[in-house]
C-alpha positions, 0 to 999 in steps of 0.5 A, a space after each residue: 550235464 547240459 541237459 540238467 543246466 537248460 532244464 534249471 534255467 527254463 524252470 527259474 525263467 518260468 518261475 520268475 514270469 509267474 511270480 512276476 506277472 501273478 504274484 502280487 494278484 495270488 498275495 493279494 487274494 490268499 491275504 484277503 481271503 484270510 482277513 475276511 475282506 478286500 485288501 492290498 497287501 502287494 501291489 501291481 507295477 504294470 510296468 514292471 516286466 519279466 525277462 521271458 516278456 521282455 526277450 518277446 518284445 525285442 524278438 518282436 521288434 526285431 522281426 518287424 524291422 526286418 520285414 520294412 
């Protein structure tokens, strides 16, 4: 029962980094490949960031302030 729980929640965490960090680009290009030209249906938040970027981020920082 475990198991089956940490696989749903590593497949939703991954999921959710893709449709993050790819999304708006994939919308972007299936929308102007149909339309025949180049356009911007969804765009980029490039502050926006996902939960696995941002548990890096402070894994990251953790670990630098423990080397000082």
């Amino acid at each position: 029962m475990l198991g089956w729980f940490l696989r749903i929640v590593i497949f939703l965490l991954i999921a959710e980094h893709i449709i993050i960090s790819w999304g708006p680009d994939i919308i972007n290009a299936i929308a102007s490949r149909y339309s025949g030209q180049e356009v911007e249906v969804v765009k980029k938040d490039p502050d926006r960031k996902s939960i696995l970027e941002k548990t890096y981020e402070k894994i990251k920082d953790f670990l630098e302030e423990l080397r000082k």
